[in-house]
N, C-alpha and C positions, 0 to 999 in steps of 0.2 A: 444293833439288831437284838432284837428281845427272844428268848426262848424257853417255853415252859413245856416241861411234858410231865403230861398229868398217870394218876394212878390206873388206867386201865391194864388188868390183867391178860386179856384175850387178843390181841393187838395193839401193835405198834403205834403211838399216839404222841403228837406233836405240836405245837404252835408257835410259831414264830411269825412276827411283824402279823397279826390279826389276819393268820394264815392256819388253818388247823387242817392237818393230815394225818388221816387214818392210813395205817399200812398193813393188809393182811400177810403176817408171816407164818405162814406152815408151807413152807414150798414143797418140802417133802411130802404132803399131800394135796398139793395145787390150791394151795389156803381154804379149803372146804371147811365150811362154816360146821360149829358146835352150839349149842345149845345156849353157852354161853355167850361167845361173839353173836348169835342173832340180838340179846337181852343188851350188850352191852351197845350194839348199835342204835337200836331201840333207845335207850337212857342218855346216850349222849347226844343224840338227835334232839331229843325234847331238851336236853337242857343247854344247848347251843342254842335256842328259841330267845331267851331274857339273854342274849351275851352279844349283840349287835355291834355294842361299842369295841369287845375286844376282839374279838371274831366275825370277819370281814365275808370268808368261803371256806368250805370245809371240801378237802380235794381226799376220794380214793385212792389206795393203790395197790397191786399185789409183789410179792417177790419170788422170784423164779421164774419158771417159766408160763405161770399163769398168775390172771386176775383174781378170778374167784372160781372155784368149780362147783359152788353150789355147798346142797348138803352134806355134812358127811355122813358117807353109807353106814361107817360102821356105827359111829358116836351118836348120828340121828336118826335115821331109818329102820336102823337094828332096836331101837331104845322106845322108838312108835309103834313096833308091831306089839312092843309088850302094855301097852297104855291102851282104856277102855277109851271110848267115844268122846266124854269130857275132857279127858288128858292131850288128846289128840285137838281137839280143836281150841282148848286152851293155849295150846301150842302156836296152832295157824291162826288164832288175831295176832299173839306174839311176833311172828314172822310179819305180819301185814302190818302191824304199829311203826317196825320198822320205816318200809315205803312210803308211811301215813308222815310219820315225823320228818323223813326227809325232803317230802313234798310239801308240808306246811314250814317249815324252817323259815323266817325268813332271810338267810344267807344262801347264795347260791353254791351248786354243788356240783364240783368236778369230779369225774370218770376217767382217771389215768389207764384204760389199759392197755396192758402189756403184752396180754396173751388170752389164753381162754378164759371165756369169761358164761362158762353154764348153766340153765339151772336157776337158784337164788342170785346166784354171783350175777348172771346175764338183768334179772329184775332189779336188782341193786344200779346197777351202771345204768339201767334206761328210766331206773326213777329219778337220776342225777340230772341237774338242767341242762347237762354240758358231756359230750361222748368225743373224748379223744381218744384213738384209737393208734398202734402202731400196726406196721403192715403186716405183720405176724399174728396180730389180734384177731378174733372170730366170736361169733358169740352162736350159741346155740340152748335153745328154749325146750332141754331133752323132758318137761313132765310126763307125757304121754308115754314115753320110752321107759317109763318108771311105775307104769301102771296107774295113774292119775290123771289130772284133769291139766291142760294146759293154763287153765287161769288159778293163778296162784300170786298171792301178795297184791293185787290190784293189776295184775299186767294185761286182764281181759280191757282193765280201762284204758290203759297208758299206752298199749301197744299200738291200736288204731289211731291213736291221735297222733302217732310218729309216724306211721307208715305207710295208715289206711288201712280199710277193713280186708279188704282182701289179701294184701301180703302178710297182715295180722293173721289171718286163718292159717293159709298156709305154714307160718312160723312156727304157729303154734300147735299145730293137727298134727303137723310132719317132722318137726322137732332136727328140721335137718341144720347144717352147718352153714353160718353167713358171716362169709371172708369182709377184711375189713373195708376191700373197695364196694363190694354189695353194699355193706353197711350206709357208708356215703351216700351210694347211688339212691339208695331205698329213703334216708331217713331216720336212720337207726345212730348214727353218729355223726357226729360235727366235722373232724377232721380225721384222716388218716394218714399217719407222715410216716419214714424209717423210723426203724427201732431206734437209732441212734439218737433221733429226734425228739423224742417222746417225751421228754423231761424239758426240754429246754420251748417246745409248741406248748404245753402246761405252763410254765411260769410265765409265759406270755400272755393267755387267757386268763391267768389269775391276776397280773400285773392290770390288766386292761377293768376288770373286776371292781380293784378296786381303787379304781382311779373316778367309777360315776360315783354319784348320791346315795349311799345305803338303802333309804325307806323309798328312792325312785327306784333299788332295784329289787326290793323286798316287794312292794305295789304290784312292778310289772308281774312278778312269780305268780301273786296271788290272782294277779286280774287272770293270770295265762290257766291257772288253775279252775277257777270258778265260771269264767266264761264257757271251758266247750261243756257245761252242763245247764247251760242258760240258751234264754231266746235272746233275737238281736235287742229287743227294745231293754230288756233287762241288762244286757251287758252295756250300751251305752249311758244307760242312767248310772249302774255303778264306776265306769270310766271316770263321768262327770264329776261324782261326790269324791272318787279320788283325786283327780288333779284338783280341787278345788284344796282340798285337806294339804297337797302337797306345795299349793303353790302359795298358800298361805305360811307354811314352814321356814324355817332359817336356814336349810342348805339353796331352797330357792331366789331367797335375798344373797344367798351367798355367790351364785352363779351370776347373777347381777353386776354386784359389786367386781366381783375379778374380770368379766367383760367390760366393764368401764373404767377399768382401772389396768387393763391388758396385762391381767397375772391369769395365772392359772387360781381356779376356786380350789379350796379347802374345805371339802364334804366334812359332815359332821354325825349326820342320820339325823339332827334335828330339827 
């Protein structure tokens, strides 16, 4: 078993067996994001991009009693009322690069949470391909509660494609609280198991992860990205020029080969 943990200051950072996990540790303030940790997510988003061969999924997660609680009030909010118009929106691409990076990554991206997950911390977990949730998890979308706009970091995009536009409105108008069997029910997450469960229902979706073809699961992300902003006849021609790219590659002769050969294949990503 291989493991490296690299220099990130702001959180907890890890890789083992071309598994890389971020861990938000500030429990003491329900890992509420700094200026910092937005920039560091942001950077190591992009630079998981060229790392396919060693980095397989990159999984969240928080410690204590919550996920993410969003920004922090005193470190960020207190530090934007003092910043002019430019400082402030230099700020909010910053936060939005984040979501951007993690949604073009081509590795898939897990959402361990644990607990509350508000705010940025709620935008982070649903721009993840993947929402496991434990039964004590909630997420709530409090921007309006905060005197702002409930579309923040791209989640005016993201949220209806999960949910639908109208439980998107509401989410996001009313900023109220959605337990983790809502979440299920709605679309907002994958699974929801015991707290006890949480860790062991994660290594199972990871394990599963990365057992397909790299760039068949890098493809599917992009296709699932760029199709709901397309028409039908646009998204089936770019389908087409995908599998054709893909089935021309060596993980596809690969899958060949181990079915007629009754092994299990050995992806490669190439």
């Amino acid at each position: 078993m291989s493991s490296v943990s690299a220099g990130w200051k702001h959180f907890d950072y890890q890789e083992v067996d071309g598994v890389a996990t971020v861990t938000f540790a500030r429990p003491e303030r329900l890992n509420s994001l700094t200026f910092e940790v937005y920039a560091d997510i942001r950077d190591l988003a992009a630079g998981l991009r060229s790392r396919m061969d060693e980095v397989r999924v990159l999984v969240f997660r928080g410690t204590g009693r919550g996920f993410c609680s969003g920004g922090d009030v005193d470190e960020i909010i207190g530090e934007l009322l003092t910043m002019d118009t430019r400082g402030v929106y230099d700020f909010a691409r910053m936060t939005g690069a984040c979501v951007r990076n993690l949604r073009e990554m081509p590795q898939a991206v897990v959402a361990s949470v644990n607990g509350i997950a508000a705010g940025a911390g709620a935008v982070l977990a649903a721009a993840s391909d993947f929402r496991i949730l434990s039964e004590s998890a909630s997420f709530r979308f409090l921007f309006t509660h905060v005197g702002i706009s409930g579309g923040d970091m791209g989640i005016c995009w993201m949220l209806p494609r999960l949910v639908g536009m109208g439980r998107a409105t509401e989410i996001l108008m009313l900023g109220g609280r959605v337990d983790a069997r809502s979440a299920v029910e709605i679309g907002l997450a994958n699974r929801a198991v015991p707290d006890a469960e949480l860790d062991t229902t994660v290594a199972d979706y990871v394990a599963r992860l990365k057992e397909v073809a790299p760039w068949g699961l890098a493809m599917t992300k992009e296709m699932l990205n760029r199709a709901a902003s397309m028409d039908y006849s646009s998204a089936v021609e770019m389908e087409a020029w995908t599998q054709t790219l893909l089935m021309t590659a060596r993980d596809f002769r690969e899958f060949h080969a181990g079915f007629t050969g009754k092994r299990k294949p050995v992806f490669t990503g190439r």
